[in-house]
VMD Tcl script that draws the C-alpha trace (Angstrom):
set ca {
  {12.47 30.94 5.83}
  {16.00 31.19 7.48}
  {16.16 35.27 7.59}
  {12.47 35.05 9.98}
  {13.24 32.52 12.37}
  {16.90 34.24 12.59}
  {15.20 37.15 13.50}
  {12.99 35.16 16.25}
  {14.24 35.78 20.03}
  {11.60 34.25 21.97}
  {11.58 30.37 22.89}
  {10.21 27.96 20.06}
  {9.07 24.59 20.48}
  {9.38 22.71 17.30}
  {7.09 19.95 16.69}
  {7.19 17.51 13.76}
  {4.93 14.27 13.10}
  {6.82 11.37 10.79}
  {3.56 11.47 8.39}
  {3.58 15.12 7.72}
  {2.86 16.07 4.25}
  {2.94 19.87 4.68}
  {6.40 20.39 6.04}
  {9.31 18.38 6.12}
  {12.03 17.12 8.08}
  {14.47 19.23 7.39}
  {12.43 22.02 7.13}
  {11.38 21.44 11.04}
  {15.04 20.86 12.01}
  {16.05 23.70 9.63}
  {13.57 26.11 12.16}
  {15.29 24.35 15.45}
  {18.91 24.77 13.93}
  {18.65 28.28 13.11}
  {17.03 29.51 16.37}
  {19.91 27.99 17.63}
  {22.45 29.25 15.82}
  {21.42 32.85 16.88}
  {19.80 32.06 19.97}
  {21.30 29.34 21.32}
  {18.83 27.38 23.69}
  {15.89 28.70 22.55}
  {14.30 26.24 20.50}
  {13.28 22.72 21.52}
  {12.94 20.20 18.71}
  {10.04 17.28 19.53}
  {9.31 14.39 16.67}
  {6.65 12.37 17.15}
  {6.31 9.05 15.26}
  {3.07 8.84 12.79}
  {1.73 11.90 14.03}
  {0.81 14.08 10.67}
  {0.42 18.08 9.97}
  {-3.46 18.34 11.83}
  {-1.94 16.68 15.19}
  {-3.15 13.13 14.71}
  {-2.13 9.93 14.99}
  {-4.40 7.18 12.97}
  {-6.78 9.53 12.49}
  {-6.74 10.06 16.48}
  {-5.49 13.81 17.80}
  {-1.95 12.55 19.33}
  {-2.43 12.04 23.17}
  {0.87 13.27 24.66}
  {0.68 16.35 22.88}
  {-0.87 19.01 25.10}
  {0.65 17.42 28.26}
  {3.83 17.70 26.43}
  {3.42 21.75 25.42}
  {2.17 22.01 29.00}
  {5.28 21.06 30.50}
  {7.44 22.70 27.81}
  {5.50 26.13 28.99}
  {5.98 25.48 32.46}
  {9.53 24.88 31.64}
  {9.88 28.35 29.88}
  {8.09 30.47 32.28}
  {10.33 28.63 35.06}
  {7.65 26.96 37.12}
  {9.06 23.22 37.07}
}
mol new
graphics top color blue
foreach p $ca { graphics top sphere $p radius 0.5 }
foreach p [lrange $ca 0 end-1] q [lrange $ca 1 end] { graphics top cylinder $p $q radius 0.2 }
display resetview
């Protein structure tokens, strides 16, 4: 997994839910780390509490989640 996202140069906005059963953790830090490393800046880490791998949170799709890509877009394309 390291050698692809090394190889990434484009911004990356990492987002990881506390009841994920797909990926872990690490594994989402691991992705924010190593765009780092090589890029530094270009990946944004985001963990949301509860939230699992299909977006929701008890069962609900997590609220704050498209405002929050929203902004992190706006951010990247320099408009805020």
């Amino acid at each position: 997994m390291g050698q692809v996202w090394q190889n990434v140069n484009a911004p990356v906005f990492v987002i990881y839910g506390t009841s994920d059963t797909i990926m872990s953790r690490a594994d989402a830090q691991a992705i924010s780390e190593t765009v780092n490393h090589i890029h530094p800046g270009h990946a944004s880490y985001w963990e949301v509490d509860g939230m699992d791998h299909l977006l929701t949170v008890n069962g609900k799709f997590h609220k704050d989640l498209v405002p929050t890509i929203l902004q992190w877009i706006k951010k990247q394309l320099g408009t805020m």
